[in-house]
N, CA, C and O atoms as a printed pandas DataFrame, in Angstrom:
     atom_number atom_name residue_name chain_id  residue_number  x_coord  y_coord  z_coord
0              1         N          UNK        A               1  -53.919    2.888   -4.892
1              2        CA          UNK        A               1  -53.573    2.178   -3.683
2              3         C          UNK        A               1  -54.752    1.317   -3.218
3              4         O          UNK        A               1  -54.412    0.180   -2.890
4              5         N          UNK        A               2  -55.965    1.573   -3.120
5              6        CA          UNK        A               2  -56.898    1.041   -2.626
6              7         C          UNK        A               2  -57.440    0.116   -3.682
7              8         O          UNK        A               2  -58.073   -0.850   -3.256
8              9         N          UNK        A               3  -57.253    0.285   -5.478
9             10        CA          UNK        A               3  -57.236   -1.199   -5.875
10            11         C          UNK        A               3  -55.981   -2.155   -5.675
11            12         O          UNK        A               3  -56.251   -3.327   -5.940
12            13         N          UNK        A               4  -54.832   -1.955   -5.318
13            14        CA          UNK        A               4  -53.828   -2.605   -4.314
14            15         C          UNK        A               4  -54.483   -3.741   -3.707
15            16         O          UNK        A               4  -54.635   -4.919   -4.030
16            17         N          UNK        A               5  -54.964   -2.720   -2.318
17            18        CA          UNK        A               5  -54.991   -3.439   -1.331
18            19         C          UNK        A               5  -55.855   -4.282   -1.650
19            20         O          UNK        A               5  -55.632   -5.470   -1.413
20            21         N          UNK        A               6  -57.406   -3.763   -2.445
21            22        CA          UNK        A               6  -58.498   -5.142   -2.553
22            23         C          UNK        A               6  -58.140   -6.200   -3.400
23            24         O          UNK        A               6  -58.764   -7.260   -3.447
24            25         N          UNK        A               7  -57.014   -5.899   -4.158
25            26        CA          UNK        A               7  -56.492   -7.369   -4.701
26            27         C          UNK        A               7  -55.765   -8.070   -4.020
27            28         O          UNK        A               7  -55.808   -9.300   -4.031
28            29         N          UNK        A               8  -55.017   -7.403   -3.351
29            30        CA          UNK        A               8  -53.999   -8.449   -2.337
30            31         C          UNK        A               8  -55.249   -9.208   -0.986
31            32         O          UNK        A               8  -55.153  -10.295   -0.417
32            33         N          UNK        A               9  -55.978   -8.486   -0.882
33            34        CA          UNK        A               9  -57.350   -9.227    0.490
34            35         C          UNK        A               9  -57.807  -10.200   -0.544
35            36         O          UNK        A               9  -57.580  -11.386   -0.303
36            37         N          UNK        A              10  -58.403   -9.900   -1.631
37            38        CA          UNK        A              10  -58.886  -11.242   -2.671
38            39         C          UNK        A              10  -57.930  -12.465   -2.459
39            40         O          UNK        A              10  -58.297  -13.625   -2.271
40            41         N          UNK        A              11  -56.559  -11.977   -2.526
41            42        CA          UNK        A              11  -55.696  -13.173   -3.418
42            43         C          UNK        A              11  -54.909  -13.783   -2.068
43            44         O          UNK        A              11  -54.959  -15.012   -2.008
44            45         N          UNK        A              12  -54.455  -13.363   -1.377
45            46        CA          UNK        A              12  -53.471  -13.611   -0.384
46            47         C          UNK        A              12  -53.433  -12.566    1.004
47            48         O          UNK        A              12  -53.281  -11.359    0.814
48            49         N          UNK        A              13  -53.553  -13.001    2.127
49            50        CA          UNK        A              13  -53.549  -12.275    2.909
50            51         C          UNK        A              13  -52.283  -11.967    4.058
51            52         O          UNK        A              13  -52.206  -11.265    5.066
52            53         N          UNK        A              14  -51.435  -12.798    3.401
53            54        CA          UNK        A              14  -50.279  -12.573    3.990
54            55         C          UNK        A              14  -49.359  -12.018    3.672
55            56         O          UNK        A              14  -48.376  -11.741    4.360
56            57         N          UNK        A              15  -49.690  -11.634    1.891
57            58        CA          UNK        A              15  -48.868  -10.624    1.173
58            59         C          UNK        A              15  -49.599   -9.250    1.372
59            60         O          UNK        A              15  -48.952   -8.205    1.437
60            61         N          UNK        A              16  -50.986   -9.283    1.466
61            62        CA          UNK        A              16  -51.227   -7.884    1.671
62            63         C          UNK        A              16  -50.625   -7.326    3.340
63            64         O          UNK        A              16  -50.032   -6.250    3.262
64            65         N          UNK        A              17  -50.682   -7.717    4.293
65            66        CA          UNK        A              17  -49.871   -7.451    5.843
66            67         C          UNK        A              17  -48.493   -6.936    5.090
67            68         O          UNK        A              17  -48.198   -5.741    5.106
68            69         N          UNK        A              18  -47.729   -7.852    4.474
69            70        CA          UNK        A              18  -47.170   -7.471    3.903
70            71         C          UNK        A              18  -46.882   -6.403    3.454
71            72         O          UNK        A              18  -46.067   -5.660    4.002
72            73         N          UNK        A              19  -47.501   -6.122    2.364
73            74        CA          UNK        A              19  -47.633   -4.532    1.455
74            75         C          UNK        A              19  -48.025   -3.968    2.524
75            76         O          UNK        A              19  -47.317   -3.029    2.887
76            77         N          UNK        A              20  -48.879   -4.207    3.134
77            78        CA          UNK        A              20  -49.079   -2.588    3.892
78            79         C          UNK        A              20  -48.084   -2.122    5.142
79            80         O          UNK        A              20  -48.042   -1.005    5.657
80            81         N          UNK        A              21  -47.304   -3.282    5.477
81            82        CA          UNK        A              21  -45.736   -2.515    6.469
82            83         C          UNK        A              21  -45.011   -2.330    5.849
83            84         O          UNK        A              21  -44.059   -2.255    6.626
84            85         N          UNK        A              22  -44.388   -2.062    4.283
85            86        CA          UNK        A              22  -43.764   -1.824    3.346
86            87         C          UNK        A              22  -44.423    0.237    2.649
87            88         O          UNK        A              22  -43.892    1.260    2.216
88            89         N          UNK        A              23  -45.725   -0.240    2.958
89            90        CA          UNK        A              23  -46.635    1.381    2.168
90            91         C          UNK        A              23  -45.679    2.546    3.348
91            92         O          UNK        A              23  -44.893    2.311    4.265
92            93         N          UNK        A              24  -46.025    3.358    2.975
93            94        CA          UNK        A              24  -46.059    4.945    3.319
94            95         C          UNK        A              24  -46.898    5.442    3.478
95            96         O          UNK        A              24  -47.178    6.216    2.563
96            97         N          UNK        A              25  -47.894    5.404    4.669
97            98        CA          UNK        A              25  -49.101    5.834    4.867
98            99         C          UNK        A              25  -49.592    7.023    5.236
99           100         O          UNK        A              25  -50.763    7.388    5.335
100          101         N          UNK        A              26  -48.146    7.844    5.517
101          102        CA          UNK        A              26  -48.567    9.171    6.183
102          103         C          UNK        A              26  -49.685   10.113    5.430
103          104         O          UNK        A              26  -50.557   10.874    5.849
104          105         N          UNK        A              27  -49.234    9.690    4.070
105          106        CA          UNK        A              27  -49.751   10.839    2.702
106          107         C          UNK        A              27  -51.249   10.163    2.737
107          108         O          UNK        A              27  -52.146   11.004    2.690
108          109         N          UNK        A              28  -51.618    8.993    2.799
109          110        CA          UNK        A              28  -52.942    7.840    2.393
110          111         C          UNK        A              28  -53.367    8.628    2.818
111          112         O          UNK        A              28  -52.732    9.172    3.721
112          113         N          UNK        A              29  -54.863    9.243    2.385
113          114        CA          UNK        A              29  -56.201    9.675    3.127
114          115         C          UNK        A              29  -57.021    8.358    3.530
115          116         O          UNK        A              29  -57.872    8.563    4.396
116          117         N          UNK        A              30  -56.937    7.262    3.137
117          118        CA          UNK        A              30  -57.849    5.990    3.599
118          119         C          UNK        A              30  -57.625    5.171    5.039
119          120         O          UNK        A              30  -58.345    4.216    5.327
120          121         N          UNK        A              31  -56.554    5.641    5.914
121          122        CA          UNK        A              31  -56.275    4.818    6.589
122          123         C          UNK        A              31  -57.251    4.253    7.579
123          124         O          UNK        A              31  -57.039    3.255    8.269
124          125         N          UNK        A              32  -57.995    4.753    7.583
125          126        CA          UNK        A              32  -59.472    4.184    8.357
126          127         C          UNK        A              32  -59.803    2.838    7.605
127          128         O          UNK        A              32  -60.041    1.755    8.140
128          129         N          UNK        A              33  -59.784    3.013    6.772
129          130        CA          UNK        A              33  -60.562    1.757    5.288
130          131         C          UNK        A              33  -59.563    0.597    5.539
131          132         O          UNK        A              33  -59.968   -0.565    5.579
132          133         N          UNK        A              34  -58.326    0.898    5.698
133          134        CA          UNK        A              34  -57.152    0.077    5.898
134          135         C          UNK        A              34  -57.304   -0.973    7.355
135          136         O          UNK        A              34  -57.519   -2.170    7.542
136          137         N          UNK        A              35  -57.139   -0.162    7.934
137          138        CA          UNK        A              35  -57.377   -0.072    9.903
138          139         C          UNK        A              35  -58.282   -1.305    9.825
139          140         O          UNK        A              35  -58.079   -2.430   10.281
140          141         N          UNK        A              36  -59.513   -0.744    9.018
141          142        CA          UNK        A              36  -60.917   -2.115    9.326
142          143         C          UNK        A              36  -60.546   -3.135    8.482
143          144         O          UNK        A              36  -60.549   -4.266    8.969
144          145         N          UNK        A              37  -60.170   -2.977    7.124
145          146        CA          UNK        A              37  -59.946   -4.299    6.521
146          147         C          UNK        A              37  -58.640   -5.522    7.900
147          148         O          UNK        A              37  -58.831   -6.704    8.187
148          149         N          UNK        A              38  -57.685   -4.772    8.318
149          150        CA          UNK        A              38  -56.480   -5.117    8.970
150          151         C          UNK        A              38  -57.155   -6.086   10.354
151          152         O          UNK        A              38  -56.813   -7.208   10.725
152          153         N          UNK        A              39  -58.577   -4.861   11.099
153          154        CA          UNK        A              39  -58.690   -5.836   11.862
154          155         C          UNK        A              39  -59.918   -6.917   11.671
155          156         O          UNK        A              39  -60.223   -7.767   12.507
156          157         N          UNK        A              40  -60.656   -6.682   10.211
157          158        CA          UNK        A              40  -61.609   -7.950    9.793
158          159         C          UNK        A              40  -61.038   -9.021    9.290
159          160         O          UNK        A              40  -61.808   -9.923    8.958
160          161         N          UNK        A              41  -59.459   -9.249    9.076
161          162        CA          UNK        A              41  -58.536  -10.090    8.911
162          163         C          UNK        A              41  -57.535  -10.692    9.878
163          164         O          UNK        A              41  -56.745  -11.614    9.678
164          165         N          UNK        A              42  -57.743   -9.961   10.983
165          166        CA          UNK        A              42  -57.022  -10.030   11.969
166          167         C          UNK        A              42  -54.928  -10.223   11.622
167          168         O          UNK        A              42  -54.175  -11.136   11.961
168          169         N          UNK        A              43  -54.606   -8.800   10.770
169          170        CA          UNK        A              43  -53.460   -8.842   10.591
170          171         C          UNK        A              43  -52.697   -7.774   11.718
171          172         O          UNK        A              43  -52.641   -6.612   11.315
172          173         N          UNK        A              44  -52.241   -7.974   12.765
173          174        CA          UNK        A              44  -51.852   -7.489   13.790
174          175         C          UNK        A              44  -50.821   -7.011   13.570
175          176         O          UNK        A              44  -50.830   -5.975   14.236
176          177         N          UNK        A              45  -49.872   -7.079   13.043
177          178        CA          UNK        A              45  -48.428   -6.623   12.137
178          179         C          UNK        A              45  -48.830   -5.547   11.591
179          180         O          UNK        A              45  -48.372   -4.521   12.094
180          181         N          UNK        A              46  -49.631   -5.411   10.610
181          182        CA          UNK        A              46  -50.390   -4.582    9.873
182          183         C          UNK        A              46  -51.165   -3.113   10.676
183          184         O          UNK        A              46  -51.033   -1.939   10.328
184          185         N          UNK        A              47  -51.954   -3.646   11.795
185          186        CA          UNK        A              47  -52.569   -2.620   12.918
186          187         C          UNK        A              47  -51.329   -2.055   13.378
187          188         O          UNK        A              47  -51.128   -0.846   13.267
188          189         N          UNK        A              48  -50.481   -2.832   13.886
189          190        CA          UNK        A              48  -49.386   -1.396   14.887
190          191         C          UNK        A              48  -48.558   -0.720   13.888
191          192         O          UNK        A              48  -47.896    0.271   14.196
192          193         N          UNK        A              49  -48.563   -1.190   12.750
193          194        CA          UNK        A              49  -47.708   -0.436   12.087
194          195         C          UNK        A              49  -48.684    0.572   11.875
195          196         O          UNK        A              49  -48.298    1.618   12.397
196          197         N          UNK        A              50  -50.230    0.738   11.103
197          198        CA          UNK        A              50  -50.913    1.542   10.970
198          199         C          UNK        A              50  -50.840    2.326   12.333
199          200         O          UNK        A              50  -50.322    3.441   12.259
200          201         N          UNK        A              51  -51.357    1.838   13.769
201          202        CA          UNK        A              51  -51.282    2.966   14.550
202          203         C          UNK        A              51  -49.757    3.856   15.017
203          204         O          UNK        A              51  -49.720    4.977   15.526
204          205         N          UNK        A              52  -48.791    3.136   14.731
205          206        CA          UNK        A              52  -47.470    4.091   14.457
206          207         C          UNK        A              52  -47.483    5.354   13.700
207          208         O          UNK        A              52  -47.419    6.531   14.056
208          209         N          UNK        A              53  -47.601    4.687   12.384
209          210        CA          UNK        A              53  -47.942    5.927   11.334
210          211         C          UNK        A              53  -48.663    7.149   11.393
211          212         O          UNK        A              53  -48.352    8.266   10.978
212          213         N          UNK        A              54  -50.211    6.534   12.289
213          214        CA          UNK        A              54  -51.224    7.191   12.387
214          215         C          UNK        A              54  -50.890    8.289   13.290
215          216         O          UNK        A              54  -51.169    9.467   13.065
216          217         N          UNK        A              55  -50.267    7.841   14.344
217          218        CA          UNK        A              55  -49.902    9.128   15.524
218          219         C          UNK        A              55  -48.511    9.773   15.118
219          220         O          UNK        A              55  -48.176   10.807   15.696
220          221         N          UNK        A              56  -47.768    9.273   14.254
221          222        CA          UNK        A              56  -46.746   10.334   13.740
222          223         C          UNK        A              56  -46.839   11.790   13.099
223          224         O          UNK        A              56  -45.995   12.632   12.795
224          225         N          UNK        A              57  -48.150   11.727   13.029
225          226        CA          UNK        A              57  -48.693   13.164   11.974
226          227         C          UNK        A              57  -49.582   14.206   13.718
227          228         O          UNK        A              57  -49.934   15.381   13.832
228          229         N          UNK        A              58  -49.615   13.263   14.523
229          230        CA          UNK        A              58  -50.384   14.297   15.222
230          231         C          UNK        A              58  -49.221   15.208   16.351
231          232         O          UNK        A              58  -48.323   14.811   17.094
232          233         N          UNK        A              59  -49.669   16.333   16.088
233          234        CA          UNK        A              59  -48.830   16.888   17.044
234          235         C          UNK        A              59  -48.309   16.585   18.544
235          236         O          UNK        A              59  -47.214   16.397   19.073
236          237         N          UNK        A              60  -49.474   16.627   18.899
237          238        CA          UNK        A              60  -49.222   15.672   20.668
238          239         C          UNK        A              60  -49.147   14.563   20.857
239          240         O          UNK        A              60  -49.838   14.018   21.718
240          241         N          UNK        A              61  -48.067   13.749   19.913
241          242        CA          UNK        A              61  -47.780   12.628   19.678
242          243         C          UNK        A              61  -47.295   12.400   21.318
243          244         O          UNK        A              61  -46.641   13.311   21.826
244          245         N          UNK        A              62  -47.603   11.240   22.102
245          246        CA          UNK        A              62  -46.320   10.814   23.049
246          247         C          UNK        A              62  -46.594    9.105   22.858
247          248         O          UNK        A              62  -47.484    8.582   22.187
248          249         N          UNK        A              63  -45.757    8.574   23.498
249          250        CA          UNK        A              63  -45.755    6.730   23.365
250          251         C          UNK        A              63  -46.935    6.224   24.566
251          252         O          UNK        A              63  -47.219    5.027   24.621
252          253         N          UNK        A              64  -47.407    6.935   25.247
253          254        CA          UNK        A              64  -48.623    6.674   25.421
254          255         C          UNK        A              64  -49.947    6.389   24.892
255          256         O          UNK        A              64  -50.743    5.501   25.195
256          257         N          UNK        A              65  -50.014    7.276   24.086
257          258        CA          UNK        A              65  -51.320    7.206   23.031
258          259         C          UNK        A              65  -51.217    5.532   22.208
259          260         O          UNK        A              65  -51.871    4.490   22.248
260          261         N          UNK        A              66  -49.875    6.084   21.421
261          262        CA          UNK        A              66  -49.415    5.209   20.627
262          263         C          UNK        A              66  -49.577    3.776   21.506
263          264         O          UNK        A              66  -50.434    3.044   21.011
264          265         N          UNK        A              67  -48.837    3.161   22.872
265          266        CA          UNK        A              67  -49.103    2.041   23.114
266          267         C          UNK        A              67  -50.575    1.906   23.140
267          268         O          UNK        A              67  -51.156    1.153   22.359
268          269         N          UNK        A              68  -51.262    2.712   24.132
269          270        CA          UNK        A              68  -53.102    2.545   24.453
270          271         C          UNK        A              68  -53.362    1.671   23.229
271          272         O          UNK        A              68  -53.351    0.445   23.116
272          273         N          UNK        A              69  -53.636    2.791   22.206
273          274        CA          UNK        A              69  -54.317    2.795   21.301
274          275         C          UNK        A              69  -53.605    1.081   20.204
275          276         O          UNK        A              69  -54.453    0.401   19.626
276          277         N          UNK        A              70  -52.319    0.735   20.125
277          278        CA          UNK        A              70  -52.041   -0.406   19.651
278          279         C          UNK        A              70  -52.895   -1.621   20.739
279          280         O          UNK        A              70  -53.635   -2.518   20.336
280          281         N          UNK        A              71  -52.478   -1.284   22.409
281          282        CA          UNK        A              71  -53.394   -2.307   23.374
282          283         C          UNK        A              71  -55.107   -2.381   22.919
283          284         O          UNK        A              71  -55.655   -3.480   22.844
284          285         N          UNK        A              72  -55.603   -1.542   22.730
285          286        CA          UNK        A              72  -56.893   -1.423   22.428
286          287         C          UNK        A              72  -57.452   -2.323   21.286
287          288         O          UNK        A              72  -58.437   -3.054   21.391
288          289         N          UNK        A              73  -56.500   -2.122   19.931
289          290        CA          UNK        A              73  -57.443   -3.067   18.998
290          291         C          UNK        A              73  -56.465   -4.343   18.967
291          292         O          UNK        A              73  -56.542   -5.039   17.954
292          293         N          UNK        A              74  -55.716   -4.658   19.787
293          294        CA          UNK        A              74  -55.154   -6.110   19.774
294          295         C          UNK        A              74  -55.844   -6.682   20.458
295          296         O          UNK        A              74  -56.151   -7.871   20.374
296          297         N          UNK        A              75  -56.308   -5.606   21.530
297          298        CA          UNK        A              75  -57.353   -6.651   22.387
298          299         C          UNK        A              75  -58.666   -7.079   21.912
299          300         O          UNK        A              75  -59.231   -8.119   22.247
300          301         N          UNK        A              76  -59.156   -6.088   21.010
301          302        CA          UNK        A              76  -60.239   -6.239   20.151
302          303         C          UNK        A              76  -60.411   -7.204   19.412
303          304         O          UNK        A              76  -61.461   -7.702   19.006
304          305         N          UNK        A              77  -59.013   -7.571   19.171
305          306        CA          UNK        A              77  -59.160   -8.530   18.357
306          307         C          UNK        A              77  -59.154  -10.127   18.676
307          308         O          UNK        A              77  -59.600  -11.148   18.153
308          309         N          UNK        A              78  -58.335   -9.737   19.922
309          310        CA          UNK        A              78  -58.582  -10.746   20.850
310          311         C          UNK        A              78  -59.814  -11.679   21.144
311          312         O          UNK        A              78  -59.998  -12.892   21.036
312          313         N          UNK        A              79  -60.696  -10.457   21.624
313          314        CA          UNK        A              79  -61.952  -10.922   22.115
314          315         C          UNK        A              79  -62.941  -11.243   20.456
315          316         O          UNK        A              79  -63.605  -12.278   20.502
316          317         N          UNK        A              80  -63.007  -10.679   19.515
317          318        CA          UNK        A              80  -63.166  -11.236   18.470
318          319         C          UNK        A              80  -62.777  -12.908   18.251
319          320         O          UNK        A              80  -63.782  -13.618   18.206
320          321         N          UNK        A              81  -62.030  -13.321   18.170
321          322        CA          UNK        A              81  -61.361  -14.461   17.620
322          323         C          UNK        A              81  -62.019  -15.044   19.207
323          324         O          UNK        A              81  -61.829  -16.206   19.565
Protein backbone atom coordinates (compact mmCIF):
# COMPACT_ATOMS: atom_id res chain seq x y z
CA UNK A 1 0.00 0.00 0.00
CA UNK A 2 2.51 2.54 0.85
CA UNK A 3 4.46 1.83 -2.53
CA UNK A 4 0.81 2.71 -3.91
CA UNK A 5 0.50 5.70 -2.52
CA UNK A 6 4.26 7.08 -3.29
CA UNK A 7 3.63 6.37 -6.85
CA UNK A 8 0.40 7.90 -7.24
CA UNK A 9 2.08 11.44 -5.14
CA UNK A 10 5.03 11.04 -7.88
CA UNK A 11 2.69 10.73 -10.86
CA UNK A 12 -0.67 12.40 -10.30
CA UNK A 13 -2.22 13.85 -7.45
CA UNK A 14 -5.59 13.74 -8.20
CA UNK A 15 -5.64 10.08 -8.74
CA UNK A 16 -3.95 9.42 -5.56
CA UNK A 17 -7.12 11.61 -3.41
CA UNK A 18 -8.60 9.40 -5.41
CA UNK A 19 -7.23 5.96 -4.35
CA UNK A 20 -7.21 6.87 -1.04
CA UNK A 21 -11.37 7.54 -0.71
CA UNK A 22 -11.69 4.28 -2.57
CA UNK A 23 -8.80 2.34 0.22
CA UNK A 24 -10.06 0.66 3.37
CA UNK A 25 -8.16 2.15 5.94
CA UNK A 26 -9.45 0.75 9.03
CA UNK A 27 -6.88 -2.36 8.80
CA UNK A 28 -3.74 0.38 7.43
CA UNK A 29 -1.31 0.77 10.35
CA UNK A 30 0.14 4.00 8.36
CA UNK A 31 -2.57 6.32 8.56
CA UNK A 32 -0.53 8.99 10.14
CA UNK A 33 2.01 8.76 6.97
CA UNK A 34 -1.18 9.16 4.86
CA UNK A 35 -2.84 12.12 7.01
CA UNK A 36 0.67 14.17 6.35
CA UNK A 37 1.26 13.31 2.81
CA UNK A 38 -2.89 14.42 2.34
CA UNK A 39 -2.25 17.61 4.13
CA UNK A 40 1.42 18.47 2.38
CA UNK A 41 -0.75 18.24 -0.79
CA UNK A 42 -3.51 19.83 0.41
CA UNK A 43 -6.09 16.96 -0.65
CA UNK A 44 -9.08 17.80 1.58
CA UNK A 45 -11.38 14.98 0.17
CA UNK A 46 -8.72 12.73 1.16
CA UNK A 47 -8.34 14.30 5.07
CA UNK A 48 -12.14 13.85 5.99
CA UNK A 49 -12.37 10.74 4.62
CA UNK A 50 -9.14 9.73 6.62
CA UNK A 51 -10.58 11.43 9.79
CA UNK A 52 -13.97 9.41 9.30
CA UNK A 53 -12.20 6.21 9.15
CA UNK A 54 -9.88 7.19 11.82
CA UNK A 55 -12.62 7.70 14.56
CA UNK A 56 -14.65 4.67 13.43
CA UNK A 57 -12.28 2.25 15.29
CA UNK A 58 -12.37 4.33 18.51
CA UNK A 59 -14.75 3.43 20.96
CA UNK A 60 -16.02 6.85 22.14
CA UNK A 61 -16.65 7.65 18.78
CA UNK A 62 -19.40 10.69 18.74
CA UNK A 63 -19.80 13.35 15.60
CA UNK A 64 -18.22 15.74 17.66
CA UNK A 65 -14.76 14.61 17.68
CA UNK A 66 -15.20 13.61 14.19
CA UNK A 67 -16.44 17.27 13.02
CA UNK A 68 -13.57 19.17 15.51
CA UNK A 69 -11.04 17.21 14.39
CA UNK A 70 -12.08 17.38 10.26
CA UNK A 71 -12.51 21.63 11.31
CA UNK A 72 -9.03 21.53 12.66
CA UNK A 73 -6.85 20.38 9.72
CA UNK A 74 -9.04 22.14 7.04
CA UNK A 75 -8.29 25.01 8.81
CA UNK A 76 -4.73 24.13 8.88
CA UNK A 77 -4.70 24.00 5.78
CA UNK A 78 -6.24 26.97 5.26
CA UNK A 79 -3.84 29.05 6.96
CA UNK A 80 -1.05 27.11 5.15
CA UNK A 81 -2.05 28.01 1.60
Amino acid sequence: MDRLIAYYKSKDLELLEKAILNFDLTSFPNTKAIRKICEEELLTSAIIHLNNTMFQNEVENNEANVCLSILCSLYNLMERC
